[in-house]
N, C-alpha and C positions, 0 to 999 in steps of 0.2 A: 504493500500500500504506500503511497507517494505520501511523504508526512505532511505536508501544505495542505491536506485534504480531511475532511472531517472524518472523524473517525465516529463509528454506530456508537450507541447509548451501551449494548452491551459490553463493548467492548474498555467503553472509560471507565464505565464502572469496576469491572475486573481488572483493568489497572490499578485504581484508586483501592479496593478492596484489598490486591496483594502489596501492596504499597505501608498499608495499614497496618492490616496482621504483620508482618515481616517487624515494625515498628514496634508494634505492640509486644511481638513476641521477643526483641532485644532490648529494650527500655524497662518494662513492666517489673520483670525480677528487680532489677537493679532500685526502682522508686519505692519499691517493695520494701526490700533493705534499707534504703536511707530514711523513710519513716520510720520501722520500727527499731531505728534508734535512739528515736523517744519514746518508744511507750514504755510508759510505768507499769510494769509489769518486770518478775524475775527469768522470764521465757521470750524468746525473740521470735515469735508467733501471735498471730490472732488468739483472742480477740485482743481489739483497742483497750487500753485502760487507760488513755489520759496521756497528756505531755507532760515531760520530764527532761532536764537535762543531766540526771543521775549518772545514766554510762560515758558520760563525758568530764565531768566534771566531781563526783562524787568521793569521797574516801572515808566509807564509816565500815563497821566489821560489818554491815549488810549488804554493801554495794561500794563497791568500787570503781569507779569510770577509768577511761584511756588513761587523761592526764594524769592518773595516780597507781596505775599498774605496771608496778616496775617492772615485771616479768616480760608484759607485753611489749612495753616502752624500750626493753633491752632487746627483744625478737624484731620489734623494726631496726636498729642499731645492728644487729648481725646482719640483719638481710639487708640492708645498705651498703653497709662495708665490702658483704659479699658481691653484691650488684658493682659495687664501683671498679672492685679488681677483675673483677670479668667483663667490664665496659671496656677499662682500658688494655686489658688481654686482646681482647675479641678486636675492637677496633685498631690497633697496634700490629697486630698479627695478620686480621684480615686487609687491611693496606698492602702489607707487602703481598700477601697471594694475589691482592689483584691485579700489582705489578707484576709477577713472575707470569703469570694465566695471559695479563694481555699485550705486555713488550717483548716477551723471551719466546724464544721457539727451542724446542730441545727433545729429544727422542722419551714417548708414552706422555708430552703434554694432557691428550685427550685422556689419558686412562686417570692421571691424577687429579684431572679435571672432577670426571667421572665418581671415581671414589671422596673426593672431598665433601660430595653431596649425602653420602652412605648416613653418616647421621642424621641425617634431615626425616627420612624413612622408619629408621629404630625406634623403635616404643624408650617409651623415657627409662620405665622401668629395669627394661632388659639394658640400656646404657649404663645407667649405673649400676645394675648387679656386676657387668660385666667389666667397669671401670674397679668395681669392689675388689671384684676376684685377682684384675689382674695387678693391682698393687697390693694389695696382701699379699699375694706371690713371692712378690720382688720384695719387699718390705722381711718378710720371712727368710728370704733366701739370704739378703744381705743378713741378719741376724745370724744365722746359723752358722754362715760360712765367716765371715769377716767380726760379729761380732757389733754391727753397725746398727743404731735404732733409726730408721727411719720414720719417725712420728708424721711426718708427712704424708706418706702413704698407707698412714690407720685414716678408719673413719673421725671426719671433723671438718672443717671447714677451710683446711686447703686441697684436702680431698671434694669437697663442694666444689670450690671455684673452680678445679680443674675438670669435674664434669662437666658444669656447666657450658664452661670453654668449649669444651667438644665438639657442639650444635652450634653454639651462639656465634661462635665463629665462620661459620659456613654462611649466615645471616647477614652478618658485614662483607664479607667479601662478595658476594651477589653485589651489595649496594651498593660500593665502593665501586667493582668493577664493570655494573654497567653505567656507571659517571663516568669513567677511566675509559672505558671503549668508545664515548660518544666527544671526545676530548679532540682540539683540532692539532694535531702534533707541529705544526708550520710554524706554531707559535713558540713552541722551543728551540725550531730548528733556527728559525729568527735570532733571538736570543745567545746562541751558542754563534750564528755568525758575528756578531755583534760582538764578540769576547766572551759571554759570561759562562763561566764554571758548572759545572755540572748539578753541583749542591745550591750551585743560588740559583737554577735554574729549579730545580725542582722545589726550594721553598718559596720563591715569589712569582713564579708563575704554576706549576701543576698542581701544588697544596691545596695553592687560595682556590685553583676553581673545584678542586673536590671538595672541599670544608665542608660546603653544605649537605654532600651525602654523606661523611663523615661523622657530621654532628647527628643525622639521620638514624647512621648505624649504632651512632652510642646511644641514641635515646631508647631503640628496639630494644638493645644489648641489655639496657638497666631496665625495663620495664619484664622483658622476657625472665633477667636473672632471678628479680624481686620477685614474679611472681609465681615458681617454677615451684612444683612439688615431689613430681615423678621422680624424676632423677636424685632431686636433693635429699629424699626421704632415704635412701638404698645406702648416701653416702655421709650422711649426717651423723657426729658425735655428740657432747653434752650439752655444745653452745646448738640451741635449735633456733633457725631464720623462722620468719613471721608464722610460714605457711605449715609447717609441719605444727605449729604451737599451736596455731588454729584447728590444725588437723586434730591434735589431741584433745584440743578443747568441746570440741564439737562429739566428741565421743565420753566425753565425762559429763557431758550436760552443760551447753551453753546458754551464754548469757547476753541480752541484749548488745553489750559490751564489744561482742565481735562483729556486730553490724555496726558500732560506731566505727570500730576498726575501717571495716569494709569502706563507708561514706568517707575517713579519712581519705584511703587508696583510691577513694572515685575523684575527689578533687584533686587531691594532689597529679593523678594522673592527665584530668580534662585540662589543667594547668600547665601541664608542662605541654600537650596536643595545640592548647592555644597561644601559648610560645612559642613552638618550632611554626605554627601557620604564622604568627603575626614575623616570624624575623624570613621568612619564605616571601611574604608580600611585600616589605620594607626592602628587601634586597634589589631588585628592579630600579627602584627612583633613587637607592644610595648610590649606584651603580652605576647611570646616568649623571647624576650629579659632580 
């Protein structure tokens, strides 16, 4: 159908219809959650009992809110810290693969290509069992033979970050290198006739025009890290990140508490979304300028 042309009654309506439900059906949880993080009530369910700002702000031996639950307060503080070193892992690492993937030509390119995708595919679970397994291994082996503690390769949270790394990796370098392949190279080539160096070549022209997918892949990087269960659970020690604490929470009997949790994670997240848009539309008229 030519789109300039009116389209039947039935047919706008079944747009508008799946249009809706599709909304309804990804919105709805979520408005769900951040009301019943006032209701005065010990249960984070129906029914209503009234507004309260308790699970936010409260600290008596009946109720305790976010801002006074040290436990929780310290599980976003892990799961940050964790998110930050696998931001700068993932985007640090995946840089250079999307230089190696799109400047370099060299014998099984395509296969490494190929396999670097392999974790995108794996179940979370089965990665970190199998991240588990195979640094216990090593962790053991050095122990037995050499005498050596690896504590790094016990369960704990550098055993975390380096699962995470795994996948999150593969995420960035996608990002980076389809910025990196759509790049005009003249412009370098320019630059090097001109005299300049290889290294100022690559930090004041090729950097600045990836930044933007860069800043792209660290924000996936940190939102994917922060909010990862799968994996993190298989490979987690004493210090537990947010999601496994919730995880346990919910199975002891939760508390409104963890929908304030959640409503925090929904702003903090729609905030940093309408950061990367607003510095996305700002760059065009600086740019210009």
């Amino acid at each position: 159908m030519i789109p300039s042309l009116p389209r039947p009654a039935v047919q706008r309506f079944g747009l508008g219809a799946f249009v809706a439900a599709f909304f309804v059906f990804l919105f709805v949880p979520l408005v769900v959650v951040a009301v019943f993080a006032f209701n005065n009530a010990d249960y984070p369910t129906p029914p209503w009992m009234g507004v309260t700002f308790d699970w936010f702000t409260a600290n008596t031996d009946a109720r305790t809110g976010l801002l006074f639950d040290a436990e929780l307060l310290q599980a976003i503080g892990v799961s940050a810290w964790v998110a930050v070193w696998v931001t700068l892992l993932s985007v640090g690492v995946g840089t250079c693969n999307a230089f190696l993937l799109e400047r370099f030509e060299f014998p099984g390119k395509s296969a490494i290509a190929l396999l670097s995708m392999v974790p995108l595919v794996i179940p979370g679970v089965i990665l970190g069992i199998s991240i588990l397994a195979f640094a216990s291994r090593i962790a053991n082996f050095a122990d037995e033979t050499w005498g050596l503690e690896l504590d790094f390769l016990r369960p704990g949270l550098p055993l975390v970050i380096l699962g995470q790394f795994c996948y999150i990796v593969t995420i960035a370098t996608l990002t980076v290198s389809a910025s990196l392949r759509r790049f005009d190279r003249t412009l370098e080539e320019a630059a090097y006739n001109l005299g300049a160096s290889r290294l100022a070549v690559l930090w004041t022209i090729t950097l600045p025009y990836l930044r933007p997918s860069m800043i792209g892949a660290a924000a996936m990087a940190f939102l994917m890290s922060f909010e990862n269960f799968n994996t993190t659970l298989m490979l987690v020690g004493s210090d537990a990140p947010l999601t496994v604490l919730m995880y346990g929470r919910m199975r002891e009997g939760a508390t409104p508490v963890l929908n304030a949790v959640s409503l925090f994670l929904m702003i903090a997240s729609a905030l940093l979304a309408v950061l990367l848009l607003w510095r996305s539309g700002a760059r065009p008229s600086t740019d210009s300028a």
